[in-house]
LOVO-667787 format. One record per residue (C-alpha): x, y, z. Coordinates in steps of 0.1 Angstrom, whole numbers, padded with zeros to 4 digits, always signed. Example, Ala and Ser with C-alpha at 12.3 -4.5 7.8 and 13.67 -1.06 7.14 Angstrom:
% residues 2
+0123-0045+0078+0137-0011+0071
% end
This chain:
% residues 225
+0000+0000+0000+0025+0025+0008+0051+0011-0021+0020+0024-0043+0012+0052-0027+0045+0069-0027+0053+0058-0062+0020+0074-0073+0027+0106-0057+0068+0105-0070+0048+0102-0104+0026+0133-0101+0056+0152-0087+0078+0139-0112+0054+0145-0146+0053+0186-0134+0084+0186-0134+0095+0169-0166+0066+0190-0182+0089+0224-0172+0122+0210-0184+0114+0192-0216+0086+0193-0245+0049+0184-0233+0046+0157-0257+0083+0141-0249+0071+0144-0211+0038+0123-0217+0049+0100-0244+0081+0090-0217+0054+0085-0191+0035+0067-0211+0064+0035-0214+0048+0028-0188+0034-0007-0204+0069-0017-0210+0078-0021-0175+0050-0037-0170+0053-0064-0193+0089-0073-0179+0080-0069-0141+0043-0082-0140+0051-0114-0141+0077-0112-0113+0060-0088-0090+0023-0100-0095+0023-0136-0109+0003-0126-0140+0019-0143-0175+0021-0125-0209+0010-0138-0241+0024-0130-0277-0007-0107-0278+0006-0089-0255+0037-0083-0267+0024-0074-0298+0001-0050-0282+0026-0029-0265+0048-0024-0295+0020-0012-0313+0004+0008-0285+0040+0029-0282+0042+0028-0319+0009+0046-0320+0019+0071-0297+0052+0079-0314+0026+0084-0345+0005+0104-0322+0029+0126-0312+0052+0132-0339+0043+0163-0349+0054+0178-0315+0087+0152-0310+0100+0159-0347+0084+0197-0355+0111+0224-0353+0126+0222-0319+0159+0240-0309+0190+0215-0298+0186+0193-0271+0205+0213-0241+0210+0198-0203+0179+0212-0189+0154+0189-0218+0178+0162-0212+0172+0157-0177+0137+0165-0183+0134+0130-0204+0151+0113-0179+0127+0123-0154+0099+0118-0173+0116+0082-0184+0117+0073-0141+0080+0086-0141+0070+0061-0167+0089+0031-0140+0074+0046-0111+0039+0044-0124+0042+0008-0135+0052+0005-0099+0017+0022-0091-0005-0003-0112+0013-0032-0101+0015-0028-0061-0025-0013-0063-0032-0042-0083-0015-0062-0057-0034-0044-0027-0067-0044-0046-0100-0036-0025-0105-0003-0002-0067-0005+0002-0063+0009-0034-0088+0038-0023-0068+0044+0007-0034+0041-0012-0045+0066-0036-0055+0091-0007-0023+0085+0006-0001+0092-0022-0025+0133-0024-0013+0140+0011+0024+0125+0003+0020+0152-0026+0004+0179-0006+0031+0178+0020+0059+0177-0002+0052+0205-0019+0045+0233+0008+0075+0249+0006+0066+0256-0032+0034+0266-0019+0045+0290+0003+0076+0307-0018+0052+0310-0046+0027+0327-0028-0010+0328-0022-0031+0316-0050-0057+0340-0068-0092+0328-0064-0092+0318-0101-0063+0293-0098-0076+0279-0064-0114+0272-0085-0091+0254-0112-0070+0233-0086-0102+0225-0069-0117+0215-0106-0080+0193-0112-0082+0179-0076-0121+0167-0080-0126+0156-0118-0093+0158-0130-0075+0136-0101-0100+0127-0078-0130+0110-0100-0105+0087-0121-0084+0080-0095-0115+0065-0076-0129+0047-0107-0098+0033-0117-0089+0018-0079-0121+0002-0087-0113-0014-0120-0076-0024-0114-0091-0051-0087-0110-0065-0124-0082-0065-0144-0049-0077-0152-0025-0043-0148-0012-0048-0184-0049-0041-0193-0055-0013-0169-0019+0004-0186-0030-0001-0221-0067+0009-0213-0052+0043-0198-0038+0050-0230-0070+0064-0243-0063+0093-0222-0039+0113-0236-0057+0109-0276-0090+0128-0254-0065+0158-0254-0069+0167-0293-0106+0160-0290-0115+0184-0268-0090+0209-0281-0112+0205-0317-0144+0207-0297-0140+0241-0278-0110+0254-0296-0120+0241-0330-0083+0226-0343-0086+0198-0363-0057+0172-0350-0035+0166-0381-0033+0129-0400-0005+0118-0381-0024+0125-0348-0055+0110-0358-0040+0075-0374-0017+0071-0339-0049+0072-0317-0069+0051-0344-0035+0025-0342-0039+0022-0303-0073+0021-0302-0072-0009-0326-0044-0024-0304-0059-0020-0270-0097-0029-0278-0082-0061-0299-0061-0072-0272-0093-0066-0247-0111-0087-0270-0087-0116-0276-0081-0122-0242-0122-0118-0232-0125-0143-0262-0098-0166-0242-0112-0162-0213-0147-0174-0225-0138-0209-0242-0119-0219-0213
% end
């Protein structure tokens, strides 16, 4: 429970801070290795065997999201100095620590995941009151956006997803949560009205193909046994 919980909140911590050194897009697809480690600990730390299907699934899940990102990884960028370089690698460690989340909730499971996931909030919270306070107070219209972040952003999927990782293996949970980041450009074209580019949409269509296949394979397994 507390392996989890302080991996969780080292990812948080970790992702804001790899999203002010280096590109948004290297920080999220770096996080988003995420499966990889999974695969190769899973099995060690949790018992749970991988097919071929899955190995399959995960090179064309991070193949998608190199697709789905390229624009931003390969568009005009100036040369990689120190300060994107450690970004990476801390985004890179945030991708390890949470497959370390999935797998020790997953190993928890029940209202232990719930109370993990609190846990990891005030771990957060704590750690970052000195940045609170050198920072200043917050105007009222960033406290109503943290409080919006905290409750649907945070709080509302971490809940429902301490739920679901009881259900499912954690290689599924990790390649379910890759649906997340290909929302982004969705909303962005509904209330900003920019249509993604080709290369954006085919990478979400390619890891939407891989994860609901893989979903369905393994239901499909499941059911004739």
């Amino acid at each position: 429970l507390w392996i989890a919980a302080i991996s969780y909140s080292a990812t948080m911590i970790m992702f804001c801070v790899a999203n002010k050194m280096t590109y948004a897009a290297n920080a999220v697809l770096l996080q988003y290795t995420e499966p990889i480690y999974i695969v190769l600990l899973s099995p060690l730390l949790l018992g749970e065997k991988n097919s071929k299907i899955d190995y399959l699934c995960v090179i064309g899940v991070i193949g998608g999201m190199i697709l789905f990102f390229s624009d931003s990884l390969f568009g005009n960028h100036n040369t990689m100095n120190s300060k994107i370089f450690w970004g990476n690698i801390i985004a890179i460690i945030s991708g390890i620590t949470f497959a370390l989340t999935t797998m020790f909730m997953r190993k928890v499971q029940g209202n232990a995941t719930k109370t993990s996931f609190m846990l990891a909030q005030i771990i957060t919270f704590i750690f970052c009151i000195p940045f609170i306070i050198k920072n200043g107070l917050l105007d009222v219209k960033s406290i109503i956006f943290i409080i919006l972040l905290g409750t649907i952003q945070m709080g509302l999927p971490n809940y429902l997803f301490a739920i679901g990782i009881s259900k499912v293996r954690a290689l599924s949970a990790v390649l379910i949560e890759m649906i997340e980041p290909l929302m982004n450009p969705i909303w962005v074209a509904v209330f900003y009205h920019e249509i993604p580019t080709w290369t954006c949409i085919i990478g979400g269509i390619i890891i939407l193909i891989f994860v609901v296949g893989n979903q369905f394979l393994h239901t499909l397994k499941s059911n004739t046994k």
